[in-house]
PLY file of the C-alpha trace (Angstrom):
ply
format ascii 1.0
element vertex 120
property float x
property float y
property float z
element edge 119
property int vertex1
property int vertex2
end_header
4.28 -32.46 5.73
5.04 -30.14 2.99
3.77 -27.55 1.18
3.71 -26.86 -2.33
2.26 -24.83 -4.60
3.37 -24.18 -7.83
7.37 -25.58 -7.58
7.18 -23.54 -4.29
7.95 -26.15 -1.88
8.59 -25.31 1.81
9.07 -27.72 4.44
6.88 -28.22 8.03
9.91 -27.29 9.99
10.53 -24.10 7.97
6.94 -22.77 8.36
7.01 -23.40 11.91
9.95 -20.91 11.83
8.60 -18.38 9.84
5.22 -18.26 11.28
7.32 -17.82 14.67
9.20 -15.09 12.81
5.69 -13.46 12.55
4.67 -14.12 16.13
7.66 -12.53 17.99
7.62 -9.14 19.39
11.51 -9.29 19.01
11.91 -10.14 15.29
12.46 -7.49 12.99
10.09 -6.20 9.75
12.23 -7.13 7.46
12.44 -10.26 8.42
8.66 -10.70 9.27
8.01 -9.47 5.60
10.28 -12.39 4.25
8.35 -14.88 6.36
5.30 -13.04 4.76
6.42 -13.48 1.31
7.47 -17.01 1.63
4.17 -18.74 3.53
2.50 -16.84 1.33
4.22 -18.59 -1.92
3.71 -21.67 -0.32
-0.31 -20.97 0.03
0.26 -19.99 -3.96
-0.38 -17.00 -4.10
1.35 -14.96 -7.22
3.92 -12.77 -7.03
2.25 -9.22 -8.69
-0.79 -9.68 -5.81
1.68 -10.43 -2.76
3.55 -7.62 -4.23
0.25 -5.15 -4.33
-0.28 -6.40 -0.41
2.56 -6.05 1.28
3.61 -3.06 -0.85
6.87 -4.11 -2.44
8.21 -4.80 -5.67
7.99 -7.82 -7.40
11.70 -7.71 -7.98
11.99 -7.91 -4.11
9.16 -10.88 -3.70
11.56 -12.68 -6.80
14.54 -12.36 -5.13
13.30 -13.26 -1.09
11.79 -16.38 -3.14
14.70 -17.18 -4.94
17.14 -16.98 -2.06
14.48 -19.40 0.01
14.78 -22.13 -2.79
18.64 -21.49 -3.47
19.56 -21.62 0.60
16.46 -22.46 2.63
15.85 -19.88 5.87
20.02 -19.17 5.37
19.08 -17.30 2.36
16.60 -15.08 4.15
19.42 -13.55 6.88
20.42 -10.22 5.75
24.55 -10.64 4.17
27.19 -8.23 5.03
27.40 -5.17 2.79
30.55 -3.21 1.70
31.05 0.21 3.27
33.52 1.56 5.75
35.84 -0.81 7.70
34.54 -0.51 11.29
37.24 2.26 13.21
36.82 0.48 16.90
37.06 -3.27 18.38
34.04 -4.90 19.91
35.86 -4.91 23.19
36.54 -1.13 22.81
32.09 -1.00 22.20
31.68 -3.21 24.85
33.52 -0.47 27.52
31.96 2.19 25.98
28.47 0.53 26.39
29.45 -0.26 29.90
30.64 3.37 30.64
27.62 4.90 29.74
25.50 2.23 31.94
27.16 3.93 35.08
26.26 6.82 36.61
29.06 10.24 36.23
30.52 11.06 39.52
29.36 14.40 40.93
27.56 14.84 37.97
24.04 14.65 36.45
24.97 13.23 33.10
28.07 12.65 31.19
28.61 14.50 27.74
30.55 13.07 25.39
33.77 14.70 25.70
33.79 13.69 28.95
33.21 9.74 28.43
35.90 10.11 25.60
38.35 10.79 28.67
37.20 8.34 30.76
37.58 5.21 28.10
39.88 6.30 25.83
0 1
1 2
2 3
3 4
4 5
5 6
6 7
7 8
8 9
9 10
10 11
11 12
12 13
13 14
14 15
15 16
16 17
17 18
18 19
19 20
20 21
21 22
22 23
23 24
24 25
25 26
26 27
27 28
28 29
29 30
30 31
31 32
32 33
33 34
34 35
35 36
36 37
37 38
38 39
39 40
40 41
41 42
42 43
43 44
44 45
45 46
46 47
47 48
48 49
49 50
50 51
51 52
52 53
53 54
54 55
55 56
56 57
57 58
58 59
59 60
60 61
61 62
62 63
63 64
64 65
65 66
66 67
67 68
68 69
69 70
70 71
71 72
72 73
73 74
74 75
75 76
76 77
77 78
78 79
79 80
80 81
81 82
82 83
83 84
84 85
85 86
86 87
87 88
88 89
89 90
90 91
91 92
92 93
93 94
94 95
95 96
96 97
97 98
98 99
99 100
100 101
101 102
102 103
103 104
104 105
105 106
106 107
107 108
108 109
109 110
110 111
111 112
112 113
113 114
114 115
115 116
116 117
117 118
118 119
């Protein structure tokens, strides 16, 4: 089945997502509030009420909407932003992570001179 309302067409498979989107304890808000503002175009509602609910801007309902038709539930992962080039290696996190899992020896807690020592 699919539903449409309005040119808004999203697919049985793609609700099923969303609405499990809305049903995990896991999932982010901002991605439960996309899932939001695409069933919700799908049941036709307009853009200026869905806005007034979920207490966003139009602009943002346009644009979630847009990127759903443009890419499908692609469009509605958050991209990569520009900023600073990331200073350590994923391996590097990974020992860090690991190092702070353990407990010091002889001590109560590890401070963060000391862990910078210990990896590196």
């Amino acid at each position: 089945m699919v539903y449409v309302a309005a040119r808004f067409v999203v697919m049985d498979a793609d609700a099923e997502v969303l609405r499990g989107w809305l049903r995990s304890h896991s999932m982010s808000q901002e991605f439960c509030q996309r899932a939001k503002i695409i069933l919700a175009s799908a049941a036709g509602e307009g853009v200026r009420a869905m806005a007034r609910r979920l207490e966003i801007s139009p602009d943002t309902v346009c644009q979630w909407r847009e990127r759903y038709l443009q890419e499908g539930l692609d469009g509605l992962r958050t991209r990569p932003r520009s900023g600073r080039p990331r200073t350590i290696t994923e391996s590097k996190e990974r020992s860090i992570v690991s190092a702070t899992m353990k407990a010091p020896k002889a001590r109560t807690h590890c401070s963060t001179r000391r862990l910078a020592e210990q990896v590196g």
